[in-house]
C-alpha positions as CSV (number, residue, x, y, z in Angstrom):
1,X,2.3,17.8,49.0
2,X,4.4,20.9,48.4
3,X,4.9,22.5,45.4
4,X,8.4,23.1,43.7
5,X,9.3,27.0,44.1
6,X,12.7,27.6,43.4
7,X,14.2,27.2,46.5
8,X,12.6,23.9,47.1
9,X,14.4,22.9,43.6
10,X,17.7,24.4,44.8
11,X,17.1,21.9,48.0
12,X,16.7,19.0,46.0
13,X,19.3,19.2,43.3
14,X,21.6,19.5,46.4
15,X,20.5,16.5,48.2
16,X,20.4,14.4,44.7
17,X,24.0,15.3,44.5
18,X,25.1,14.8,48.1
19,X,27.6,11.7,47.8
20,X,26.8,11.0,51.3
21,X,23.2,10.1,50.7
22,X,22.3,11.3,54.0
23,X,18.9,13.5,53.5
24,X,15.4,12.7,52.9
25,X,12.6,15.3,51.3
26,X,9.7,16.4,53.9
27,X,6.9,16.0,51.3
28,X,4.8,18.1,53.3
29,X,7.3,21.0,52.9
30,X,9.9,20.3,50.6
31,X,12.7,20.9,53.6
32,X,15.5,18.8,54.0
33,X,15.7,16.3,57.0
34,X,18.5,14.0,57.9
35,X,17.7,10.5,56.8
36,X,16.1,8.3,59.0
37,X,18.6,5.3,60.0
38,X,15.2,3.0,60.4
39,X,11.9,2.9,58.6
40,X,11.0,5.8,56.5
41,X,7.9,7.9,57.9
42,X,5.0,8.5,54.9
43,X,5.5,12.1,55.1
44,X,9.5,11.4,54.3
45,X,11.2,10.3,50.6
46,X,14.4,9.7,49.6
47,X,15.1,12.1,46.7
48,X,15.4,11.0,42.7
49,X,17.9,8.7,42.3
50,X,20.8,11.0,40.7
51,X,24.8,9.0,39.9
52,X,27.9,10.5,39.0
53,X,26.9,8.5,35.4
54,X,23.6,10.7,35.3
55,X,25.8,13.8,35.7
56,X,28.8,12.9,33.5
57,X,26.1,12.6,30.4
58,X,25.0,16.0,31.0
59,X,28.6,17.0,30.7
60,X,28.3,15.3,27.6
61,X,25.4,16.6,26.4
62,X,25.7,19.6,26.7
63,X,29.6,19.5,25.4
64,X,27.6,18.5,22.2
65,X,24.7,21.1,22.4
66,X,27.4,24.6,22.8
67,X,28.4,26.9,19.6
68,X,31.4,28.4,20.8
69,X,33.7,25.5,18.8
70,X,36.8,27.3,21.6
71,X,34.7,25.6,24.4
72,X,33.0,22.5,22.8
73,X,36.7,21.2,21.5
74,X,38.4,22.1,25.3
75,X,35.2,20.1,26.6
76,X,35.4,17.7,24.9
77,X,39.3,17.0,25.6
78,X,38.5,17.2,29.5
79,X,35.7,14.9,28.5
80,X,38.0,12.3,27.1
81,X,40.6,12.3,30.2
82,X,39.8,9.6,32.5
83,X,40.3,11.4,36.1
84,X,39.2,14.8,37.6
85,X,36.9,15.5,34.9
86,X,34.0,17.5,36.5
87,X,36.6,19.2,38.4
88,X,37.9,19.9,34.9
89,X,35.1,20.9,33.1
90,X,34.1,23.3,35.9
91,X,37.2,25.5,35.8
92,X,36.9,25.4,32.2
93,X,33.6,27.0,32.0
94,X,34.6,29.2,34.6
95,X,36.6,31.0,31.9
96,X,33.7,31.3,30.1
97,X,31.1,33.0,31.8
98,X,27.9,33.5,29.6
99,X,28.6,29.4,29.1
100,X,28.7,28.7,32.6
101,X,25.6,30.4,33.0
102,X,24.0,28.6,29.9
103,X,25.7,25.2,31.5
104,X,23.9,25.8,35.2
105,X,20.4,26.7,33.1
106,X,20.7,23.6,31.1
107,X,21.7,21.7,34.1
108,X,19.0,22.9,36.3
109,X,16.3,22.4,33.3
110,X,17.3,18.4,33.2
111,X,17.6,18.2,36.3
112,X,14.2,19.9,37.3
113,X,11.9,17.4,34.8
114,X,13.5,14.8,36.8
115,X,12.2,16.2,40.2
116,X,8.9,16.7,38.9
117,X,8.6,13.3,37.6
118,X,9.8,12.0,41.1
119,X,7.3,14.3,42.7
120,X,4.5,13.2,40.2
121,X,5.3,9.5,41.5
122,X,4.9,10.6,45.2
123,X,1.7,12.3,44.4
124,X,0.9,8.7,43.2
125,X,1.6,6.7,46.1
126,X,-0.4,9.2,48.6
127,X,-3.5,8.6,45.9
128,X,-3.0,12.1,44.6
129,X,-3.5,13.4,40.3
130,X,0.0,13.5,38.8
131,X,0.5,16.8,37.4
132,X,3.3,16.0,34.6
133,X,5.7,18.9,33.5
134,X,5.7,21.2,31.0
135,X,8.0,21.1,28.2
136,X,11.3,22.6,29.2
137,X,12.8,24.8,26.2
138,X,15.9,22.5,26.0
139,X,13.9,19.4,24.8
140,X,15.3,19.8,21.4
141,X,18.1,21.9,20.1
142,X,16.3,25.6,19.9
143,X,16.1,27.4,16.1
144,X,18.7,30.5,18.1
145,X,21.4,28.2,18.8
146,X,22.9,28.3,15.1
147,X,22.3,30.4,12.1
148,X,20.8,28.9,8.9
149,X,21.3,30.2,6.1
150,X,21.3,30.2,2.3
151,X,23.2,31.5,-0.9
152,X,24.8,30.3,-4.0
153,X,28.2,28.3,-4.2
154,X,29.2,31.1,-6.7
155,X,29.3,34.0,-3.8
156,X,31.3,31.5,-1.6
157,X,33.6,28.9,-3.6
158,X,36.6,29.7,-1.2
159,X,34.8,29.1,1.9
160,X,32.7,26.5,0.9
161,X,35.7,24.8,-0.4
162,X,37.7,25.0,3.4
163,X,34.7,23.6,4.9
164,X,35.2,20.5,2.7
165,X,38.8,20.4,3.0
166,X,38.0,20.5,6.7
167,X,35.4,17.7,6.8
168,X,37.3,15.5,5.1
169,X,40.0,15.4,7.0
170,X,38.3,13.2,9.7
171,X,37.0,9.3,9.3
172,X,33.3,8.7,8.7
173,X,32.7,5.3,10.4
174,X,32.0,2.7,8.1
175,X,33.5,4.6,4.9
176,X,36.9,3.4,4.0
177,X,39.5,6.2,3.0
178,X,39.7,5.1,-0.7
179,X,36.2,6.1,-0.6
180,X,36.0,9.4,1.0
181,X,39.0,10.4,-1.6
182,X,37.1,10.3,-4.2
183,X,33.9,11.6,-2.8
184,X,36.0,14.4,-1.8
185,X,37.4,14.7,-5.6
186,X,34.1,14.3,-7.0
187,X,32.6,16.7,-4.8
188,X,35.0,19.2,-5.4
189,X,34.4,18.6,-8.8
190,X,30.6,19.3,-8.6
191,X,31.3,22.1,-7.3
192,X,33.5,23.7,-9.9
193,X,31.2,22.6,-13.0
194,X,28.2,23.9,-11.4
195,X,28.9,26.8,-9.3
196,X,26.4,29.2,-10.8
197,X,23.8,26.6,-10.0
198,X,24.6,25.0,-6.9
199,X,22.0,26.4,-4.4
200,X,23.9,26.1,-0.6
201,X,22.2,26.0,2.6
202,X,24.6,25.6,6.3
203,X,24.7,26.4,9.8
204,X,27.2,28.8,11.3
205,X,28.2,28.9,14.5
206,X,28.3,31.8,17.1
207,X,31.9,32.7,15.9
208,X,30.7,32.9,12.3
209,X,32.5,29.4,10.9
210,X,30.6,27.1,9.2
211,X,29.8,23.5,11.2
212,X,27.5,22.0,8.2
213,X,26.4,22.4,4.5
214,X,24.8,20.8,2.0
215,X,25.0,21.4,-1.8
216,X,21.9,21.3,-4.0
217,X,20.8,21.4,-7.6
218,X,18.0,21.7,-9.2
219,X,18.6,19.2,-12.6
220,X,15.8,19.5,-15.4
221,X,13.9,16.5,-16.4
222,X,11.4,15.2,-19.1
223,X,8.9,14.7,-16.7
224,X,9.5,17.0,-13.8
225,X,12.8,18.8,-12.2
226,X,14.6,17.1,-9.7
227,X,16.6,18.8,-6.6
228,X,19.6,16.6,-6.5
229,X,21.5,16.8,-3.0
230,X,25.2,16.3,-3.7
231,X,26.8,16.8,-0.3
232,X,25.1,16.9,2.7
233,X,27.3,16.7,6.3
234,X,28.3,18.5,9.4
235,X,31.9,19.0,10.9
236,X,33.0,16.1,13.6
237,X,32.5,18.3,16.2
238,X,28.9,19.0,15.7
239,X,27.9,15.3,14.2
240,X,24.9,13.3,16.1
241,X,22.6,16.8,16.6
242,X,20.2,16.6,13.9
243,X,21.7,19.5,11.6
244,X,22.0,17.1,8.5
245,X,18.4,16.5,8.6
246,X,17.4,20.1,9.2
247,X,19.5,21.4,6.5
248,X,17.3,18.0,4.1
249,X,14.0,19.5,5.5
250,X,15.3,23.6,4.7
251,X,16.1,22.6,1.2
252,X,13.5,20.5,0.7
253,X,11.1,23.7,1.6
254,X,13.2,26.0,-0.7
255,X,13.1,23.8,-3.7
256,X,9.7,23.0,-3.4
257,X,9.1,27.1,-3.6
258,X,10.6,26.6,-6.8
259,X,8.4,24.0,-8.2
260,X,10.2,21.2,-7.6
261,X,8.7,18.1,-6.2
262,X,11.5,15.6,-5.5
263,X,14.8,15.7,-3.7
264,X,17.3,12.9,-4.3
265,X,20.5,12.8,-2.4
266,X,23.8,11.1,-3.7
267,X,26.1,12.0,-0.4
268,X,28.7,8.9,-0.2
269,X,29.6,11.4,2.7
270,X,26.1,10.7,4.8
271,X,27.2,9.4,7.9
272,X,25.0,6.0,8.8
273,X,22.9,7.8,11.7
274,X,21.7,10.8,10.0
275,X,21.2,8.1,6.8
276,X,19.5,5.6,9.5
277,X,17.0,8.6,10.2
278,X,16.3,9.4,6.6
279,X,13.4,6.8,6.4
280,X,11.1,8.4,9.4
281,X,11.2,11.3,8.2
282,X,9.6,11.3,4.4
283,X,12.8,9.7,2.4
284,X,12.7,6.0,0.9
285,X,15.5,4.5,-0.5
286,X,15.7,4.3,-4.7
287,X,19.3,2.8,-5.3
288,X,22.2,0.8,-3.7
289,X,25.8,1.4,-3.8
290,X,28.4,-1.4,-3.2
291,X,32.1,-2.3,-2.6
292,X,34.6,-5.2,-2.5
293,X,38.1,-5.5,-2.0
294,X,39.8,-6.4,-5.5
């Protein structure tokens, strides 16, 4: 059985993506042969299974995964035409080289744990060890990728206060508008009767703009303070990637520095996935909020 240099990836990936369907892998070598019109010799294999679906999610994904908001937003309008999409999406990122390069390594990455997992499963069938794959850096969304940080409402009101006006602007499924009014109002409102207080923690993106924040403050109690999370979202564009719950587990950390044991968060705001997450991840629910046309 071969092992995969780099060239032998380069082979594959071209042969998964050849519309025509017309080569087969020597398994021995890892060369490409034309594909046999009648049974298929044991040293021969068809290569991974790869459809224009499989590649249109990674135009997806990784649409979702880029900083530069110039590029995620023009993505993500090529994304939503219904023809010449890759064809699209390629000249797009053409204009953009350091993406383009990040696009072909993420591309490549995805690509390659499939391969190995196909070549595992021929290692099987010829009563060889699978040798499973090693964890590919783009598994999860890397710590690099955005800046976290921290600082107090007070040293950043304005901005703070466009990011809002910004993120309310859109719909939040499931959250009539009547609704996220007055979240907005009361938010806004938390924010000006506390803004000494109010510790902030967000994620910028490369260009500097803020994609999500959450608002926190610590609240004395009889018993024990209480870090009470007031706002807590991300900009549409960068919803679904787990930066809600990163910026829950980065102020959980801080507060707890600070001696206190217990984070509530009273977000109206939450969007239902990052909410539907909550439970897995060390947060049961204490009240109930409900509605009902008058």
């Amino acid at each position: 059985m071969f092992d995969l240099t780099e060239a032998i990836l380069e082979r594959i990936i071209f042969a998964m993506e050849d519309q025509s369907k017309s080569y087969a892998i020597n398994l021995d070598t890892g060369e490409l042969q034309p594909r046999p019109d009648q049974d298929m010799p044991d040293n021969l294999a068809l290569p991974p299974d790869w459809t224009s679906e499989d590649g249109f999610k990674i135009l997806e994904t990784f649409a979702l995964r880029t900083t530069n908001i110039v590029v995620k937003k023009a993505l993500q309008k090529i994304l939503g035409r219904g023809k010449g999409v890759f064809k699209s999406y390629k000249a797009l990122l053409a204009e953009f080289p350091e993406e383009e390069t990040r696009f072909r390594l993420y591309k490549q990455a995805v690509m390659k744990r499939k391969i190995e997992s196909w070549l595992d499963d021929q290692r099987e069938i010829a009563g060889l060890a699978r040798l499973g794959s090693e964890p590919e850096e783009f598994d999860e969304l890397s710590d690099f990728e955005f800046q976290l940080e921290s600082f107090t409402i007070h040293a950043a009101m304005a901005e703070c206060s466009a990011f809002l006006e910004s993120f309310f602007l859109d719909e939040i499924p499931g959250l009539p508008r009547e609704i996220l009014a007055y979240e907005k109002s009361e938010v806004a409102e938390f924010m000006k009767n506390h803004e000494h207080a109010i510790q902030a923690f967000a994620f910028r993106a490369t260009e500097g703009e803020l994609i999500a924040l959450l608002l926190a403050l610590p609240v004395p109690a009889n018993t024990q303070p209480l870090g009470l999370v007031r706002f807590v979202g991300a900009l549409r564009d960068f919803r679904g990637m787990g930066l809600e719950l990163r910026l829950l587990e980065e102020a959980k950390k801080r507060l707890k520095r600070e001696k206190i044991e217990s984070l509530l968060i009273s977000s109206l705001a939450l969007d239902a996935e990052t909410a539907g997450t909550l439970p897995a991840n060390g947060f049961t629910a204490v009240a109930s909020a409900f509605r009902s046309n008058t």
